[in-house]
N, C-alpha and C positions, 0 to 999 in steps of 0.2 A: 228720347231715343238713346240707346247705347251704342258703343263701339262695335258690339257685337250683329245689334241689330242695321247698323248703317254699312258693315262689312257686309250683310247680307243684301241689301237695300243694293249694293253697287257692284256687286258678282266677285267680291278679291276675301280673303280669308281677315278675321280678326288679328292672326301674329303679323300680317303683312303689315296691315295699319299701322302695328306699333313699332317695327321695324322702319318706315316710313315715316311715323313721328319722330323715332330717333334718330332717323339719317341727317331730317331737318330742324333735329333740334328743339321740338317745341315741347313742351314740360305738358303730360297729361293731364294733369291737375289744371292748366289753366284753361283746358278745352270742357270741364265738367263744373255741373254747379255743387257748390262746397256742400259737404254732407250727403251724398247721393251718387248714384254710379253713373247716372243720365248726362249727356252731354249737354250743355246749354246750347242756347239758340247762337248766339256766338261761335261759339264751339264747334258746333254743326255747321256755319256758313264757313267756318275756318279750314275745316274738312273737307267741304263742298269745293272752297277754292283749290284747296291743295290737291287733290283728284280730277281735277278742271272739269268740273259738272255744276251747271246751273242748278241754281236755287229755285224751287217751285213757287210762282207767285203766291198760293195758297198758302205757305209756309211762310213768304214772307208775311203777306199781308195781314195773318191770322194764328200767332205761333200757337193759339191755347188749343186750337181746331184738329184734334187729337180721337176719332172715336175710340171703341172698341174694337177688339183685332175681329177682322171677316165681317165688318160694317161696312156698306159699301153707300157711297153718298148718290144722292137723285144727280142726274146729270143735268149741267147746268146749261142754257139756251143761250145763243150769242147767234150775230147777223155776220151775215157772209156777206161778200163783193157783190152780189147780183139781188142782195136787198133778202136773201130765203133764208128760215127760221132752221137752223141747226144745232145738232147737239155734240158735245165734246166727245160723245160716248158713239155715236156716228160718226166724228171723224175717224177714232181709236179702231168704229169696222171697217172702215175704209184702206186705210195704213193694213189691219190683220191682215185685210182680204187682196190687198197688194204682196203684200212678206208670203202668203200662202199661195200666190202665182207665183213669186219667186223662187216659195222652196220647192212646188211641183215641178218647175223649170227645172231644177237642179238636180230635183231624184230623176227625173225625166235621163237627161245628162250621165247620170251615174248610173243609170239603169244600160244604158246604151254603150258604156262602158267598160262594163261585166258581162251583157251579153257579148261582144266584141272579142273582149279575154276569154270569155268561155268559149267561142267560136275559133279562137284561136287552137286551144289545147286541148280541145278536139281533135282538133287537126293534126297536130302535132304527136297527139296518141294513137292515130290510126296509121299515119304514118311511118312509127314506130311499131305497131304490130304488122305494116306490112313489112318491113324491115326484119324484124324478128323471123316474121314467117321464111324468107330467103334465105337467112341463115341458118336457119334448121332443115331447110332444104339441100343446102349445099352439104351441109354433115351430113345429112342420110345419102348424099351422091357421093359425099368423099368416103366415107365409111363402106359403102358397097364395092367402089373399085378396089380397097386396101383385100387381097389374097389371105385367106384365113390359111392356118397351119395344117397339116395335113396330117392325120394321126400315125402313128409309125404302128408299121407289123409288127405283131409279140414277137415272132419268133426270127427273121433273117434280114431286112434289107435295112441294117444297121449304118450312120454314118458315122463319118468323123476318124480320128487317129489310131483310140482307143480298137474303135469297130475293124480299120484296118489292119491294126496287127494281132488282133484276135482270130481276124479270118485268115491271115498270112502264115500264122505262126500254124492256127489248128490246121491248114491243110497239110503244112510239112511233117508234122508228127503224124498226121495220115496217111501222104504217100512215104515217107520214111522208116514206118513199121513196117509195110506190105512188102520195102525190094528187100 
């Protein structure tokens, strides 16, 4: 087994481990067998301890017990408390089929959770557009009492200062020619 393949084996990256051999020091070289990239068996329980993960009895027991990668071994038969003939590969459904009540549980959970938030901001949106709608109400209420301008006549009912002494001035040159 390599470094590589036993970072994989334990779910943490290859630089981690060696970052991790460096922190505590221990020379690479003495965890691999000389001439080879492979970690010795030593090496490997060295690893195993520093990561505090037990050592698989089949490893202990049997280090050369290596197949071919995607070789999968016959499962092996062992007695139970109540004397009945079981397999390691039946207990492994057992544990799945436990871990997959626990992760339906959980989406279960999360599902009820997001409906909940969505039920929320629903609400929160309709809310909003009744909102929105009162306020567009009140513009078209305020807008309607505001008095629109009133167009002025072309020709006479002028205001303002200008307009005053335009009409002030032309009547006098009006009635002031005629006496």
């Amino acid at each position: 087994m390599t470094i590589k393949e036993f970072a994989a084996q334990i779910g943490v990256s290859d630089k981690a481990i060696y970052k991790r051999l460096k922190r505590e020091g221990i020379e690479l070289s003495s965890l691999k067998t000389k001439g080879s990239s492979a970690l010795s068996p030593e090496g490997e329980a060295r690893l195993r301890e520093l990561y505090s993960l037990q050592v698989p009895e089949a490893i202990e027991t049997e280090p050369g017990n290596q197949g071919e990668p995607g070789e999968v071994e016959s499962p092996v038969e062992f007695s139970t408390s109540e004397g009945e003939n079981s397999t390691k590969e039946g207990e492994s459904g057992e544990k799945s089929v436990e871990w997959l009540k626990a992760e339906i549980k959980r989406l279960e959970e999360l599902n009820k959770a997001l409906t909940d938030e969505r039920d929320f901001l629903r609400g929160s949106l309709e809310r909003a557009q009744v909102s929105l709608d009162r306020a567009q109400q009140l513009q078209a209420i305020a807008t309607a009492k505001i008095p629109t301008p009133r167009a002025l006549p072309a020709g006479g009912d002028e205001r303002g200062v200008r307009a005053w002494f335009r009409r002030h001035f032309s009547k006098k040159e009006n009635e002031g020619g005629e006496s």
